[in-house]
DOROTI-121008 format. One record per residue: residue number from 1; residue in three letters; x, y, z of N, C-alpha, C in turn. Coordinates in pm, 1 decimal, padded with zeros to 6 digits, m for minus. Layout:
pt pado->NUM	dofi->ALA	nu->X	nv->Y	nw->Z	cau->X	cav->Y	caw->Z	cu->X	cv->Y	cw->Z
...
REM end
This chain:
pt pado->1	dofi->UNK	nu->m07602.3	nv->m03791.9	nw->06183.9	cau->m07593.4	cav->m03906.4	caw->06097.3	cu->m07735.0	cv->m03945.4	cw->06055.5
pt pado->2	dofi->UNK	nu->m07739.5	nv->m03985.6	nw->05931.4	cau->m07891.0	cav->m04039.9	caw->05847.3	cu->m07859.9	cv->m04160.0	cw->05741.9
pt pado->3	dofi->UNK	nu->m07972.5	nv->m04243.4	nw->05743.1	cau->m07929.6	cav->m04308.8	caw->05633.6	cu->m07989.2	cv->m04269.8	cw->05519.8
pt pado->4	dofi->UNK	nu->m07864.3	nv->m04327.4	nw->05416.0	cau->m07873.4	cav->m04318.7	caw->05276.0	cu->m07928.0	cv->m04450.6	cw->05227.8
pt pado->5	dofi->UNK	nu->m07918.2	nv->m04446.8	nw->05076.1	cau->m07913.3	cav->m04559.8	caw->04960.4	cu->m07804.3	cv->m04525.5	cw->04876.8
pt pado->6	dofi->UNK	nu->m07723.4	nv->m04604.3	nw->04832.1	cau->m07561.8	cav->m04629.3	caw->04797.8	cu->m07573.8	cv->m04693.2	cw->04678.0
pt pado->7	dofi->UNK	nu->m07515.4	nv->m04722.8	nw->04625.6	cau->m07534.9	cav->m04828.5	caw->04497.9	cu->m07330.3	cv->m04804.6	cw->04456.2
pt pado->8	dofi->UNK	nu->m07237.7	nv->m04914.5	nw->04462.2	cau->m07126.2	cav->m04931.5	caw->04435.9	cu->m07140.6	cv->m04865.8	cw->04273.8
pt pado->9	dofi->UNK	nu->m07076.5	nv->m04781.6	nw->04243.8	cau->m07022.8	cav->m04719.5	caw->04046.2	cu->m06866.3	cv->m04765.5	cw->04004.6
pt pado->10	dofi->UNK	nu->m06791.1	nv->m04796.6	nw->04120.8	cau->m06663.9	cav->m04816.0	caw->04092.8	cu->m06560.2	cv->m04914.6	cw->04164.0
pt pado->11	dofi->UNK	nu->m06528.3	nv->m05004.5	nw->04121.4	cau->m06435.3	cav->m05085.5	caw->04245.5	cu->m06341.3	cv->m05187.2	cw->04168.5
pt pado->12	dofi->UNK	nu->m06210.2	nv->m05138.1	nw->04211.1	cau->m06125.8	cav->m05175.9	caw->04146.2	cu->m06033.4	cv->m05176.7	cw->04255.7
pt pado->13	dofi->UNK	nu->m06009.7	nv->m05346.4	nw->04308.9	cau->m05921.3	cav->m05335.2	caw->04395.5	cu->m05754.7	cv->m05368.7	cw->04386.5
pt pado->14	dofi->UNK	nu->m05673.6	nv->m05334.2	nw->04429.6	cau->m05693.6	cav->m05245.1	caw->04543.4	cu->m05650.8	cv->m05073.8	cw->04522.7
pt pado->15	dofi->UNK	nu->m05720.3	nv->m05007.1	nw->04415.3	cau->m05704.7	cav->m04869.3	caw->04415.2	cu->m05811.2	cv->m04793.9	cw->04422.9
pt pado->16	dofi->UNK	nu->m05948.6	nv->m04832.8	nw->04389.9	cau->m06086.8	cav->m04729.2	caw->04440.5	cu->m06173.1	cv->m04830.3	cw->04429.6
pt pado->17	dofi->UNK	nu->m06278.3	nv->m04729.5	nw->04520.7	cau->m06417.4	cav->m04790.0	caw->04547.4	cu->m06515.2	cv->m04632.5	cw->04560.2
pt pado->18	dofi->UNK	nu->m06619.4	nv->m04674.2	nw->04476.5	cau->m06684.1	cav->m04518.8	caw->04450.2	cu->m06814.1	cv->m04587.4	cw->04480.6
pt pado->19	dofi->UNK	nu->m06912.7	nv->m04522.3	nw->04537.7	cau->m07042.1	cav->m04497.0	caw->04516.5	cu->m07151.7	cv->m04393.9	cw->04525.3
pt pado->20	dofi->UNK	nu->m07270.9	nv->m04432.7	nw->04480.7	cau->m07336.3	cav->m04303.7	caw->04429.4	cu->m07474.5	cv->m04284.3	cw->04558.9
pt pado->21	dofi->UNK	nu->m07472.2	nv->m04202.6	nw->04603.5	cau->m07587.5	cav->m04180.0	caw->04712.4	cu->m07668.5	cv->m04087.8	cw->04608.9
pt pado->22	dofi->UNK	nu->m07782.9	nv->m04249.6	nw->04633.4	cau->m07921.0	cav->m04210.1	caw->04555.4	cu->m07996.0	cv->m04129.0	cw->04567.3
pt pado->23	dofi->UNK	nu->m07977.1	nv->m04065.3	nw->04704.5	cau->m08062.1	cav->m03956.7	caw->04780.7	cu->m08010.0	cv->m03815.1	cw->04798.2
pt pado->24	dofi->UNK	nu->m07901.1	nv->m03852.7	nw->04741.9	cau->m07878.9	cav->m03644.0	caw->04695.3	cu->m07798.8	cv->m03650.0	cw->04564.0
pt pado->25	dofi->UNK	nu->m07783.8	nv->m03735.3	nw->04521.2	cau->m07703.4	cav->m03756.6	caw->04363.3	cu->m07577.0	cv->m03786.5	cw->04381.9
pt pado->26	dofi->UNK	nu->m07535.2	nv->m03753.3	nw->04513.4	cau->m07347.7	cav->m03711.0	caw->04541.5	cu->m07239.3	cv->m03875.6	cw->04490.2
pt pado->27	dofi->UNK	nu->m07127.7	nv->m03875.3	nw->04425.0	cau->m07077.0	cav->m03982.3	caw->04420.9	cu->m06928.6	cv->m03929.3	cw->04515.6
pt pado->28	dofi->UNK	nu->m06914.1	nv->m04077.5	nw->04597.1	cau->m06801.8	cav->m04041.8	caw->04711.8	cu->m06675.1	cv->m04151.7	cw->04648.7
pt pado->29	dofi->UNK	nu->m06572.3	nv->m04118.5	nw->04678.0	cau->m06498.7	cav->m04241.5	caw->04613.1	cu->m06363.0	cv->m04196.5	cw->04710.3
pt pado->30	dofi->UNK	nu->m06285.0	nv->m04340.3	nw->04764.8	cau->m06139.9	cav->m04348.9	caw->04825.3	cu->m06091.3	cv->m04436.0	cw->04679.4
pt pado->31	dofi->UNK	nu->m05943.6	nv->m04327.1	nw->04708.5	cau->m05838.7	cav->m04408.6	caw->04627.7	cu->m05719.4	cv->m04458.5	cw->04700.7
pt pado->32	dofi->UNK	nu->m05655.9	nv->m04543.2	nw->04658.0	cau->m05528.4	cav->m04559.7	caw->04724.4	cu->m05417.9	cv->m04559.4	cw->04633.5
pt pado->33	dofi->UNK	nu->m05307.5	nv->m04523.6	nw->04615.1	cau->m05205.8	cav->m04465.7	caw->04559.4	cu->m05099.2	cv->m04560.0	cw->04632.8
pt pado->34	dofi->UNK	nu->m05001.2	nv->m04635.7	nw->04585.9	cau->m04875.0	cav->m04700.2	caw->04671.3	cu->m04778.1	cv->m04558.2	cw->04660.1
pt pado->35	dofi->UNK	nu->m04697.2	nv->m04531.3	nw->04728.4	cau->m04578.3	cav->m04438.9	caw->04772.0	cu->m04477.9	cv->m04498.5	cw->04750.9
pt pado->36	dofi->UNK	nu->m04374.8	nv->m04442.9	nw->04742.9	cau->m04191.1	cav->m04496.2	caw->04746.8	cu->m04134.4	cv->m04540.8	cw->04861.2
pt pado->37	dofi->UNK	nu->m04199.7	nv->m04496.1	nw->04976.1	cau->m04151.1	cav->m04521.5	caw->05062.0	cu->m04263.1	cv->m04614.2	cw->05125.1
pt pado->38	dofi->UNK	nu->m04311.6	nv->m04743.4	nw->05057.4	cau->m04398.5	cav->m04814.7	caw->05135.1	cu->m04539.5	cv->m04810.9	cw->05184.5
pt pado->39	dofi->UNK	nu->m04542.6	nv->m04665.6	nw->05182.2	cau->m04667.3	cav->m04647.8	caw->05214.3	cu->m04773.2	cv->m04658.7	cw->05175.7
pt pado->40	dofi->UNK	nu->m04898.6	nv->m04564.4	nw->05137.6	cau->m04998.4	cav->m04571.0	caw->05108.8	cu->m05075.6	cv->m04437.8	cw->05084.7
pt pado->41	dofi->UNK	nu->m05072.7	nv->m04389.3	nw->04997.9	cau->m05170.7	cav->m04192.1	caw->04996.8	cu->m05326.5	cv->m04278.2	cw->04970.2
pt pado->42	dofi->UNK	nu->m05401.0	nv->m04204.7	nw->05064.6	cau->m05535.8	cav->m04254.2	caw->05061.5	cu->m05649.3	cv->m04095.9	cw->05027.2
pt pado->43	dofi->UNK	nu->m05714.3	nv->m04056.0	nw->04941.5	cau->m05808.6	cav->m03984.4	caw->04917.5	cu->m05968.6	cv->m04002.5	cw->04927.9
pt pado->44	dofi->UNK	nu->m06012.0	nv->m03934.4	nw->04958.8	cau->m06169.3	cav->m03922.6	caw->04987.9	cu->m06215.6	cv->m03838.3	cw->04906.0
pt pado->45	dofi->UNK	nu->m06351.7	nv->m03836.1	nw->04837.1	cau->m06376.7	cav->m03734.0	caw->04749.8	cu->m06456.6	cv->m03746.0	cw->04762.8
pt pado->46	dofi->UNK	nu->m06572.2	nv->m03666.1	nw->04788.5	cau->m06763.0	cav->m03639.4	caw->04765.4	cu->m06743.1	cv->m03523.6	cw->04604.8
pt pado->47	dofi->UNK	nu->m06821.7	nv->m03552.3	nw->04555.7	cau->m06862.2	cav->m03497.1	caw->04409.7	cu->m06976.6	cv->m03479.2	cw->04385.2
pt pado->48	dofi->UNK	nu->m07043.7	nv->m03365.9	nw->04277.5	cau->m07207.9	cav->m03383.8	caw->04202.1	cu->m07160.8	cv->m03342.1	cw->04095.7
pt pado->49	dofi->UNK	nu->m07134.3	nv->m03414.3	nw->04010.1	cau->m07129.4	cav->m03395.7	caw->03895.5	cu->m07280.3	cv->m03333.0	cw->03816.6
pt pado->50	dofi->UNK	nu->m07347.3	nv->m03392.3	nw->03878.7	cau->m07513.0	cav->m03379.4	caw->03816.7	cu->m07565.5	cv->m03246.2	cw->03894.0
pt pado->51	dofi->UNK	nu->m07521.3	nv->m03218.5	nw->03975.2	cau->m07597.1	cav->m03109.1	caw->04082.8	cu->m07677.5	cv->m03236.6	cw->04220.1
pt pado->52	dofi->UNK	nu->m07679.6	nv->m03181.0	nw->04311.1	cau->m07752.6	cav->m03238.1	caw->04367.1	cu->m07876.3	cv->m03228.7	cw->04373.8
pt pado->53	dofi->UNK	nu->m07943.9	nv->m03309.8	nw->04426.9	cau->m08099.5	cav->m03340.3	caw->04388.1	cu->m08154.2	cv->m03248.6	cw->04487.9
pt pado->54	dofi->UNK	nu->m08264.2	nv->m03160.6	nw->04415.3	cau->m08336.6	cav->m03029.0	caw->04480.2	cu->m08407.7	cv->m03035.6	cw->04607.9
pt pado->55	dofi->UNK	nu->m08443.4	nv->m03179.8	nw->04650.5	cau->m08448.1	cav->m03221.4	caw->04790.3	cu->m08379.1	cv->m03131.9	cw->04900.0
pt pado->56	dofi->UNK	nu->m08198.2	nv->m03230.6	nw->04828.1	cau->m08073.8	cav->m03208.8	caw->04964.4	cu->m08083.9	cv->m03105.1	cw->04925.7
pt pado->57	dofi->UNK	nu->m08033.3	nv->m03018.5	nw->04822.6	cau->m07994.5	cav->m02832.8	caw->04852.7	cu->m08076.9	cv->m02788.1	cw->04917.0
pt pado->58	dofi->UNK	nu->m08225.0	nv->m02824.5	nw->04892.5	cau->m08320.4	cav->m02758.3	caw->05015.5	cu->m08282.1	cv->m02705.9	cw->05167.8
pt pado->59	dofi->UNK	nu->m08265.4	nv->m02877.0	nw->05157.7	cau->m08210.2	cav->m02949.2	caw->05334.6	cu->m08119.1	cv->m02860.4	cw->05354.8
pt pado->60	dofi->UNK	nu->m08011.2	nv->m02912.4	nw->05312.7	cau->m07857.0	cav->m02832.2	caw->05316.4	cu->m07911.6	cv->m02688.9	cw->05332.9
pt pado->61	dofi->UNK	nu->m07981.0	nv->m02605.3	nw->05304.1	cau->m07966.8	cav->m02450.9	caw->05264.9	cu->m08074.5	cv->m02397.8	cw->05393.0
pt pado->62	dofi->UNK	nu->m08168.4	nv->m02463.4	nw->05413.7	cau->m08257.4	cav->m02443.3	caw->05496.4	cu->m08221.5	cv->m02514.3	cw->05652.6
pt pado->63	dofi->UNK	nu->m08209.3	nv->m02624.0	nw->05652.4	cau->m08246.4	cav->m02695.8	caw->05766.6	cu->m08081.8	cv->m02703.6	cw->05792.4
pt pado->64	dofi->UNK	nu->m07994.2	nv->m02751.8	nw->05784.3	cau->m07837.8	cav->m02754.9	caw->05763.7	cu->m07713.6	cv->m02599.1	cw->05841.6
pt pado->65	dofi->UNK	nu->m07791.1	nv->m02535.3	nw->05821.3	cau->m07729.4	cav->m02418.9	caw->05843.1	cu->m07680.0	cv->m02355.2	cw->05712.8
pt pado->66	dofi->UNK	nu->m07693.7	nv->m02397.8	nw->05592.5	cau->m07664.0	cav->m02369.5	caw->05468.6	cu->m07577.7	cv->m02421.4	cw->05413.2
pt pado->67	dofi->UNK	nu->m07535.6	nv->m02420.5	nw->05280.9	cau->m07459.3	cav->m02490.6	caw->05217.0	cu->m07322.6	cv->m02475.0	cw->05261.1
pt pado->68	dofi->UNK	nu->m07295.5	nv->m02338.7	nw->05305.2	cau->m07115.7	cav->m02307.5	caw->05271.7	cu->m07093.9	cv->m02392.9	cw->05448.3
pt pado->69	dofi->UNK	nu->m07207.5	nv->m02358.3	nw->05510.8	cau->m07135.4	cav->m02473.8	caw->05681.9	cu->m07187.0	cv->m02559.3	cw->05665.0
pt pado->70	dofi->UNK	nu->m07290.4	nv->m02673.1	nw->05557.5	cau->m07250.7	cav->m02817.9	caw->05508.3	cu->m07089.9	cv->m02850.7	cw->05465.4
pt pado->71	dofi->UNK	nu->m07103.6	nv->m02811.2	nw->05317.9	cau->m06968.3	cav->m02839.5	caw->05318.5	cu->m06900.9	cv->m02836.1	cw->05363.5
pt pado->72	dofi->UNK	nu->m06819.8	nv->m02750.9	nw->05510.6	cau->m06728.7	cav->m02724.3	caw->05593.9	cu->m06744.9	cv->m02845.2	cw->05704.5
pt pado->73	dofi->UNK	nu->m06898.4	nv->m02891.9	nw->05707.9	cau->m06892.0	cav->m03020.9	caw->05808.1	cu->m06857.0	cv->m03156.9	cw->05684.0
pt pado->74	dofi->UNK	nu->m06887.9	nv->m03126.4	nw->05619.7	cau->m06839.3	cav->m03251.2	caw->05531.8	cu->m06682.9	cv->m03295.6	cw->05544.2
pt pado->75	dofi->UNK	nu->m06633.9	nv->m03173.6	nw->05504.7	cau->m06499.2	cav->m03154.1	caw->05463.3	cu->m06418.0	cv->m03213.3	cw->05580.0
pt pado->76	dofi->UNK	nu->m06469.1	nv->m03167.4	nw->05697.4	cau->m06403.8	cav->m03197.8	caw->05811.7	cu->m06463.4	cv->m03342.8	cw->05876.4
pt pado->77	dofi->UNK	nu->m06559.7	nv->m03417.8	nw->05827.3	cau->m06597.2	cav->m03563.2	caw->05847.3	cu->m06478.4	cv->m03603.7	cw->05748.2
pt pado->78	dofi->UNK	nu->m06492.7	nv->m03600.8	nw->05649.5	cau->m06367.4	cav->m03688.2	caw->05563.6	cu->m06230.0	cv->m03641.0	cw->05656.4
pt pado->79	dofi->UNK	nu->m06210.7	nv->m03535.7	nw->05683.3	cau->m06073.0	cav->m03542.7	caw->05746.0	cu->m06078.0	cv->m03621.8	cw->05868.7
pt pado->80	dofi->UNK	nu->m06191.1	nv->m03627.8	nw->05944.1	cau->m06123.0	cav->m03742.4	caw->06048.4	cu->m06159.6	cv->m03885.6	cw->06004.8
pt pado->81	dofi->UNK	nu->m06237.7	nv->m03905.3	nw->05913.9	cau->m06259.3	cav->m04027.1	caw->05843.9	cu->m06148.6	cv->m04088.5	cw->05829.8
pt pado->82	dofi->UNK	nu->m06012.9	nv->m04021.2	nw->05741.3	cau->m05885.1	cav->m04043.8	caw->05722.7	cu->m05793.7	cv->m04066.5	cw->05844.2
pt pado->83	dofi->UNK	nu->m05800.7	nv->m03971.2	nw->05954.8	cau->m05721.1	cav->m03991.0	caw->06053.0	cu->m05748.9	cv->m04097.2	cw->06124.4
pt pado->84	dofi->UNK	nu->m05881.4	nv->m04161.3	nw->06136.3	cau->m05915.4	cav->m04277.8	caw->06200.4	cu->m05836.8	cv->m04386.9	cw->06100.0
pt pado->85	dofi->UNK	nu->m05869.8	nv->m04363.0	nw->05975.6	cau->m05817.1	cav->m04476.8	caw->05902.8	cu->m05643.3	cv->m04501.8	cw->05896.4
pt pado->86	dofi->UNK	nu->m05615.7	nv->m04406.7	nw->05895.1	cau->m05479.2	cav->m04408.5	caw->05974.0	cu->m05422.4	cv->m04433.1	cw->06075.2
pt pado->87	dofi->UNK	nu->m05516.2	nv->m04428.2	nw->06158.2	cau->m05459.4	cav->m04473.0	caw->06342.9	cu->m05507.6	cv->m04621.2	cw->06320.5
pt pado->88	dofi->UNK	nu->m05599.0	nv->m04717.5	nw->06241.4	cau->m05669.9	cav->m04809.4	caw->06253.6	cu->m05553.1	cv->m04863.7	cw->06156.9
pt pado->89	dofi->UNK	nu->m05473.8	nv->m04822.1	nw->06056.5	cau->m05341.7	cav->m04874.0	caw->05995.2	cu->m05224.7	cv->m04875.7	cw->06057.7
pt pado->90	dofi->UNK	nu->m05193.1	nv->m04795.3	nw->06110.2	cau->m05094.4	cav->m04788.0	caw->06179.0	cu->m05052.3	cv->m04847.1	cw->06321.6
pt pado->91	dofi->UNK	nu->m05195.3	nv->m04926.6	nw->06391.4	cau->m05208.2	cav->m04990.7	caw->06485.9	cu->m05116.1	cv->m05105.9	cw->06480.4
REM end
């Protein structure tokens, strides 16, 4: 874990909240979706639309273990990101 700088791009409640991490370009955004059956579909998304900033790919590629096992730790932080947020709803 490290800190960032964030800056909110999107928030519209109660269906998303996006922001943009100033320090590798990436924009992350949860949505929430209502269901038929009461529920709630919740999504996570990291994005670079822009590319990321030649810094992080550095990082990521060098120091990281490389890009393709960044993303695979990413991928799998948002998945328990969700499952927490689910056990923390469902409580």
């Amino acid at each position: 874990m490290w800190p960032t700088r964030s800056k909110v791009i999107r928030f519209e409640p109660p269906r998303e909240l996006a922001f943009r991490v100033k320090d590798n370009f990436t924009i992350w955004s949860y949505t929430l979706e209502p269901l038929a059956d009461g529920g709630t579909r919740v999504a996570v998304r990291r994005e670079a639309p822009e590319g990321l900033a030649p810094m992080s790919a550095k990082l990521q590629g060098v120091v990281m273990g490389g890009l393709d096992r960044f993303d695979e730790e990413i991928l799998a932080g948002m998945h328990k990101t969700l499952e927490r947020l689910k056990a923390e709803v469902e409580a």
